[in-house]
N, C-alpha and C positions, 0 to 999 in steps of 0.2 A: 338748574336752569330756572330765570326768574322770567314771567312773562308782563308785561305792562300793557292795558286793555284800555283802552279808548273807547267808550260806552256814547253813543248819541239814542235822545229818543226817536221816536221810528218819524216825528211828522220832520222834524229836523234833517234826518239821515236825509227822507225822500226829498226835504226843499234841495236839500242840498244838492243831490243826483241831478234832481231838474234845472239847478242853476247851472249845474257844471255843464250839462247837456245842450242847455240854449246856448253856451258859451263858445262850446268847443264846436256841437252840429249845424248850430245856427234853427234852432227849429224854434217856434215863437214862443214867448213868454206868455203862454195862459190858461186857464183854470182846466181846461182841456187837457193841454200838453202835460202839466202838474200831475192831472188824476191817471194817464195812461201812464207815465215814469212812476205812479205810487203803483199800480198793476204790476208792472214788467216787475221791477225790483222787491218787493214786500219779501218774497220767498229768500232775499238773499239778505236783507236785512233779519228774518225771524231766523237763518239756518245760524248767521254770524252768534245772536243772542242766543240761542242753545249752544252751542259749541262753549263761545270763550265766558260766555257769564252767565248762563243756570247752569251749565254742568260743575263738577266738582274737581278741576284742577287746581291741583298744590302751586304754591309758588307764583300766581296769578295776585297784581295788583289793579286793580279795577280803579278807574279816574272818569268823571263825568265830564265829556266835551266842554259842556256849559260850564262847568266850573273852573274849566281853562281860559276860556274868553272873562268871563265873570271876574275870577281874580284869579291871575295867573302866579303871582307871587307864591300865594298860598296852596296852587296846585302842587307848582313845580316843589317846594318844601316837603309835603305829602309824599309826594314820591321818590326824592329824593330818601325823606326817613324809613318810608317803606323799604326799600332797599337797604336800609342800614346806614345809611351816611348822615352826615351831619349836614344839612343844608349851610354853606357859606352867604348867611344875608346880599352883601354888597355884590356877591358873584350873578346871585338869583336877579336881583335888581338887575345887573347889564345885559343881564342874559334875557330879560322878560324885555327890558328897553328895546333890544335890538331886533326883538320879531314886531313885524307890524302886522293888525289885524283891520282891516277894513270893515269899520262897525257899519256901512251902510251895505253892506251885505248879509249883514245877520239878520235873524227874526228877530221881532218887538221882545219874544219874551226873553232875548240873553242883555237885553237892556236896560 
């Protein structure tokens, strides 16, 4: 069994938790609501990083979120080979085409 690990750094994960949370709960968008969702969550972000990537599971391919937004081409290939396959260029191209990412949701620094 091969596992593939979606890694975010911790200020990324939390934007993220607080985006999705003003989205879904409706609770305001501000530097308040940001630093209580980085409290609530930290413990669940630090248990995920010891579990799937400092500890020593065989068979685990590690991929940095950002370097899927960044260049996905070049992710999805990586992993593709990590699993042993041959990446099909033109396939990876329609493949990376047809997911949209909403770059004004990201942080400054995936841009």
């Amino acid at each position: 069994r091969w596992y593939l690990v979606q890694v975010r750094d911790v200020y990324d994960a939390m934007w993220s938790w607080h985006q999705l949370t003003v989205k879904l709960d409706g609770i305001p968008d501000t530097h308040e609501t940001f630093c209580q969702i980085f409290r609530d969550k930290i413990g669940y972000w630090r248990g995920f990083m010891e579990k799937w990537v400092l500890s020593d599971i065989p068979n685990r391919v590690t991929i940095r979120y950002c370097d899927v937004v960044r260049k996905p081409k070049e992710a999805l290939c990586r992993m593709l080979g990590a699993f042993g396959e041959t990446p099909n260029l033109s396939r990876v191209k329609r493949t990376v085409k047809s997911v949209k990412i909403d770059l004004r949701t990201m942080p400054e620094f995936y841009l």
